[in-house]
C-alpha positions, 0 to 999 in steps of 0.5 A: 570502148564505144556503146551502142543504144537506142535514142528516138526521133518524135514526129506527130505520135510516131517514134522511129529509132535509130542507133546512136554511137556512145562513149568515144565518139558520137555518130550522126542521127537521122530522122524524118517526120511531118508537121500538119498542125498549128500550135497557139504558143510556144510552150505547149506541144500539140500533136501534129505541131512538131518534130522532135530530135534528140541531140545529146553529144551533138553540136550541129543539127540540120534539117531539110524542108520540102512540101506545100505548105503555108501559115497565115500568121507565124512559121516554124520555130527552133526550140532546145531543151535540157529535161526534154519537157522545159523548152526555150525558143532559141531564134533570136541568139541562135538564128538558123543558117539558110543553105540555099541563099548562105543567110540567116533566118529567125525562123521558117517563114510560111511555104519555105522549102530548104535546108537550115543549120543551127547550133545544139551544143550542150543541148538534150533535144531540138524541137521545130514548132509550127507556130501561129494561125491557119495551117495549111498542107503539110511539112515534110521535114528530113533531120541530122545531127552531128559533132562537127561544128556547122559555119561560123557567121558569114561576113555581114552583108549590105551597107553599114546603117544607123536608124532611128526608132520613130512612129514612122517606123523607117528612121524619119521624123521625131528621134527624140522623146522628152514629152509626156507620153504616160496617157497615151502610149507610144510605140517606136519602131523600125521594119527594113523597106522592101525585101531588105534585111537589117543585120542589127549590131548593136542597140544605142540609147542616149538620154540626157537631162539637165542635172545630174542622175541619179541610180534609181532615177531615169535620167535626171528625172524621177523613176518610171512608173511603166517603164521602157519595152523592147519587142522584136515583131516576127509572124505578126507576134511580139516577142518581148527582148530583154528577159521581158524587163521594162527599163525604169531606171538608170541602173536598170540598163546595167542588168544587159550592159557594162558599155554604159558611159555617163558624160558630165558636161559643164555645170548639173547637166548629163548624159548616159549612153547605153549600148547593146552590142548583140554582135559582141554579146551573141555572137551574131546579129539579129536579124529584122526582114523587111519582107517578112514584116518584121519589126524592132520595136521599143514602147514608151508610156511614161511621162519623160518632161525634165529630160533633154533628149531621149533617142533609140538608134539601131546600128548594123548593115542592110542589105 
């Protein structure tokens, strides 16, 4: 037999409750509140900086935005938490899903007005964060959680694409890094001309050397001292991919993929292929809007001479 108890929705320094069916079955919750204020981080929660939902039982939570507001760097983030204190932003693996164009965002851009989906499976409560600088106006948020599952993935969009990471940042000029590059740091990027959106599938990295390779060389070369970093730049902030590992050596890229294959060819010479398939892995792309200034990013700062080639293609759709 089912129980009925009290759970709370958090909007600013309010609390409004509502009852919340428990035991056989679980029913909906609602909730409504405002996000007026600007939070530095993504880790400690300000008054006026989010909303907060208690989703235990629940598999998809959805929330509508309306009012003017807008951030100068930044946006609202999806965030989920077990304890209700520790708190993980969940924009990259469990993107939101946009109802009014059937697409995903990474997170709620400056001024947006519309109803998003995201996955809480397995999670004690949501919260959306405003993060950034500069808050103007207000949000005015209308939440649910439900058992039901939300879509599956909508069929990607656009064109198949293969892009370079250059200094260029659109896929032109050098691909292949093997000089020396530890006095001055490089970064590679890429960010979608326009309006266009890039779905990423999968990250492909080839770096080949002369002799064979070694597990804790790079390549054929000796070991890095700084090693190799991924960002994704959304709201003007990098955000580190890759648990914030800096990729130093070769059995370093076997810690986020098995889909590694090293080629002998004929005499000492080798290459290693590395992908990251974040469609396979998670389920879904990631998502780099052009529009929004995002950006893939990968940042070199080491000395690459001995090695052949060293390139970094991104492999997905744009649209």
């Amino acid at each position: 037999m089912a129980t009925i108890q009290s759970r709370h929705v958090t909007c600013d320094d309010t609390q409004s409750y509502f009852p919340v069916i428990t035991g056989a079955m679980f029913a909906d919750e609602a909730g409504v509140g405002t996000i007026t204020a600007t939070n530095a981080d993504f880790t400690t929660d300000i008054a006026g900086s989010s909303i907060i939902m208690d989703c235990t039982g629940k598999a998809t939570l959805s929330f509508q935005i309306t009012g003017t507001w807008s951030m100068a760097t930044g946006g609202l983030y999806p965030q989920v938490s077990l304890d209700g204190t520790h708190w993980i932003s969940i924009y990259s693996t469990y993107p939101l899903l946009d109802i009014a164009d059937n697409d995903y965002d990474s997170f709620v851009y400056s001024g947006q007005q519309s109803i998003w989906q995201v996955d809480v499976t397995g999670c004690y409560q949501f919260r959306l964060l405003a993060v950034g600088t500069t808050f103007a106006g207000t949000v005015n948020i209308s939440i649910r959680s439900t058992s039901h599952r939300k879509q599956q993935f909508i069929d990607l969009p656009g064109i198949p694409v293969n892009k370079f990471l250059t200094v260029a940042g659109d896929g032109t000029g050098t691909n292949s890094f093997i000089t020396d590059l530890s006095a001055t740091p490089t970064t590679l990027f890429y960010q979608p001309p326009g309006f266009q959106k890039l779905y990423l599938t999968t990250l492909y990295i080839q770096i080949s050397g002369a002799t064979k390779f070694n597990q804790t060389d790079y390549g054929s070369i000796t070991a890095l001292t700084n090693g190799i970093t991924f960002f994704i730049k959304i709201g003007g902030v990098e955000l580190s991919l890759f648990a914030s590992v800096a990729f130093k050596s070769n059995s370093d890229w076997y810690a986020f993929t098995n889909h590694n294959v090293l080629t002998a060819w004929s005499g000492t010479a080798e290459t290693l292929g590395i992908e990251i398939s974040l469609l396979d892995d998670f389920g879904m792309p990631l998502i780099i809007d052009g529009a929004q200034g995002q950006q893939l990013i990968c940042k070199l700062h080491d000395n690459f001479t001995g090695l052949v080639n060293q390139r970094f293609l991104l492999k997905g759709r744009q649209v």
